[in-house]
C-alpha positions as CSV (number, residue, x, y, z in Angstrom):
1,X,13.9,-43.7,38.3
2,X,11.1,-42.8,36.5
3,X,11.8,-41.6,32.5
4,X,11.3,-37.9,31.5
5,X,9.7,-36.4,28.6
6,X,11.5,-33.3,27.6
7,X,9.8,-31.3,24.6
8,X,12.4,-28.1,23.0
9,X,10.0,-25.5,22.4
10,X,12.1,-22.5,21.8
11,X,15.9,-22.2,21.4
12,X,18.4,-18.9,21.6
13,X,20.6,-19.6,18.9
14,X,21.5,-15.9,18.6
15,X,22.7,-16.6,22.7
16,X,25.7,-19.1,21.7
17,X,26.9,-17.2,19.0
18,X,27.0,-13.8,21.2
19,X,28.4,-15.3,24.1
20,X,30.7,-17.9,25.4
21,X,29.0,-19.9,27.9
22,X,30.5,-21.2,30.8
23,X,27.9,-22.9,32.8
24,X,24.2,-24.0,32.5
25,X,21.6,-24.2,35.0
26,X,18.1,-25.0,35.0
27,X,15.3,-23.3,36.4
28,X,11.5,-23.4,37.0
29,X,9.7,-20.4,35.4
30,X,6.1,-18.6,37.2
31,X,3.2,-19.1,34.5
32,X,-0.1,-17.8,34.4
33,X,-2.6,-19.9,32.3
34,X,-2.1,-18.1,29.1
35,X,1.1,-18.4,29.2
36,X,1.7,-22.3,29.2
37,X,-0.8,-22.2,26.4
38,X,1.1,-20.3,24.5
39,X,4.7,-22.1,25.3
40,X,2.5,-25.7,24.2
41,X,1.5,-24.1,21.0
42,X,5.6,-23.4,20.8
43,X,5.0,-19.3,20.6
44,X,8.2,-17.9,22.6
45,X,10.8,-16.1,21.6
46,X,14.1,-15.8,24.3
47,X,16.6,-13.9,21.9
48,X,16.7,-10.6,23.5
49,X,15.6,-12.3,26.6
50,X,17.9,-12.2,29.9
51,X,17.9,-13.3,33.6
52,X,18.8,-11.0,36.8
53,X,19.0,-11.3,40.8
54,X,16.7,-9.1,42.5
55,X,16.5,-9.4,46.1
56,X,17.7,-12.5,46.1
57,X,15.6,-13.7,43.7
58,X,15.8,-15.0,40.0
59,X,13.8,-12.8,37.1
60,X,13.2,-13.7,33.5
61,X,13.5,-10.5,31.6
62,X,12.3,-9.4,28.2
63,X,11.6,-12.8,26.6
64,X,8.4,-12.5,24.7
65,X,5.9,-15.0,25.1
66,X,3.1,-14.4,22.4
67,X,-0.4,-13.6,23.8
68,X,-2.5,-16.6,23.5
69,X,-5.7,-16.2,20.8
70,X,-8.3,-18.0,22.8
71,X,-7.5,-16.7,26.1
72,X,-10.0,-13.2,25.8
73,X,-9.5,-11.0,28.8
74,X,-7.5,-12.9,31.0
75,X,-4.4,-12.5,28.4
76,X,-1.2,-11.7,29.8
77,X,1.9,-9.3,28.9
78,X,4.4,-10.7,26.1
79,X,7.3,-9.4,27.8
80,X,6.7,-9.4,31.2
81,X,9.1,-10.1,34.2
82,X,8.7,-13.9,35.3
83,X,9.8,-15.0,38.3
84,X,12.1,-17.8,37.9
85,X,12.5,-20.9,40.6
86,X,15.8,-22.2,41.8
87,X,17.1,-23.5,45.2
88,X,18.1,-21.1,47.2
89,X,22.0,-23.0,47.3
90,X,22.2,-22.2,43.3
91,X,21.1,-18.7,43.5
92,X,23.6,-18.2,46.3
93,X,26.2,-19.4,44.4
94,X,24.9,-17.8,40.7
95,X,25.5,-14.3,42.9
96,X,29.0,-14.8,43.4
97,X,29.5,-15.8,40.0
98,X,27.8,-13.1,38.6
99,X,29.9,-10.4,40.9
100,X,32.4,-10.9,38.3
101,X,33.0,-8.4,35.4
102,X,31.3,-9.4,32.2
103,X,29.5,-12.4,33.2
104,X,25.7,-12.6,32.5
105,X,22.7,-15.2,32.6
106,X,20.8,-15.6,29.3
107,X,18.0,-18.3,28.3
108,X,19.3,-20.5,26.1
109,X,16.4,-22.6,25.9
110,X,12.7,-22.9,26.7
111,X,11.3,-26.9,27.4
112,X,8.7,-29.0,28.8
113,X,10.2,-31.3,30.8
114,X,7.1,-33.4,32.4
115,X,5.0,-31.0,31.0
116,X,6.5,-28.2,33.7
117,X,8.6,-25.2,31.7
118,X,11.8,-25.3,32.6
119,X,14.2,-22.6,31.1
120,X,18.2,-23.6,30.6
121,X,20.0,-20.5,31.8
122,X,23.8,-19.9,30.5
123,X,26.1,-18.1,32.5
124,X,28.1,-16.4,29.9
125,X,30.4,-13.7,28.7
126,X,30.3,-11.5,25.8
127,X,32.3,-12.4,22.5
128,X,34.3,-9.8,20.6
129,X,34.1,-9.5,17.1
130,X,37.0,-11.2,16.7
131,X,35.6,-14.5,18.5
132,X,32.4,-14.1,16.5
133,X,34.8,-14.1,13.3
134,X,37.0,-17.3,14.6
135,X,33.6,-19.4,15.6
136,X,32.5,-18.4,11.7
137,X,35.4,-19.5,10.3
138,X,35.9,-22.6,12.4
139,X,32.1,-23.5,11.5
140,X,33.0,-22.7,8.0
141,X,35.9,-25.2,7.8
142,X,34.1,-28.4,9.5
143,X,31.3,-27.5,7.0
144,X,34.0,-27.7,4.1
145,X,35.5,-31.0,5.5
146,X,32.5,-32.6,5.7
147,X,31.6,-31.8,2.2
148,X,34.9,-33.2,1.2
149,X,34.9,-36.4,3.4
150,X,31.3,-36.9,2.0
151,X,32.3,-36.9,-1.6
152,X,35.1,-39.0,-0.9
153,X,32.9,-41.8,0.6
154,X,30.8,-41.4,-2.4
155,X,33.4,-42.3,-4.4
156,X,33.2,-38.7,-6.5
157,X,37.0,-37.7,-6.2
């Protein structure tokens, strides 16, 4: 098996802390020139971004890719719809997930794997405040242990 090269260009923090997600999947994403220029040069942004079935098919919504400098007139839309590539087996089965209340399919990532972009897709379900509140607080208290374990080691208390 050969080894793969896998290059993080953008991330949707914003998408973990909004949501719980349940499952992940990966998926192919349609380009046009411009638009893998700009990924390489690491000029995406997926936080208000989203996925949806259409016809039976996967669409990247409202993630803006930034228009690339050098391209002239052959630039493309930052937030147009991109068609997304999965087999058709995963998109069945995304559909019957996504028939249940409250679930939705946000990027939560942007890569190159093999120099293909790939997005990672999260099926999740929106947090109440409260949950936002108890995933602060449960951050905040690993923070403060490590802080104290860390000072211990050092020999400070």
């Amino acid at each position: 098996m050969s080894e793969q090269s896998i290059k993080v260009v953008a991330t949707n923090r914003k998408a973990r802390h909004d949501y719980l997600i349940e499952d992940t999947f990966e998926a192919g994403i349609v380009l046009t020139g411009s638009e893998i220029k700009s990924i390489r040069a690491g000029q995406v942004n997926l936080r208000d971004g989203y996925a949806a079935l259409r016809d039976g098919e996967l669409w990247l919504l409202n993630a803006h890719i930034a228009p690339y400098h050098q391209a002239s007139y052959e630039n493309h839309e930052p937030r147009r719809e991109r068609k997304l590539l999965m087999h058709r087996r995963e998109i069945n089965r995304l559909t019957g997930k996504l028939q249940e209340k409250g679930l939705t399919l946000v990027p939560l990532q942007l890569y190159l794997k093999n120099s293909r972009a790939k997005v990672e897709l999260g099926l999740a379900r929106g947090k109440k405040l409260y949950d936002k509140r108890q995933s602060m607080r449960e951050r905040d208290d690993q923070r403060q242990i490590a802080e104290v374990l860390g000072r211990r080691q050092k020999g400070v208390e």
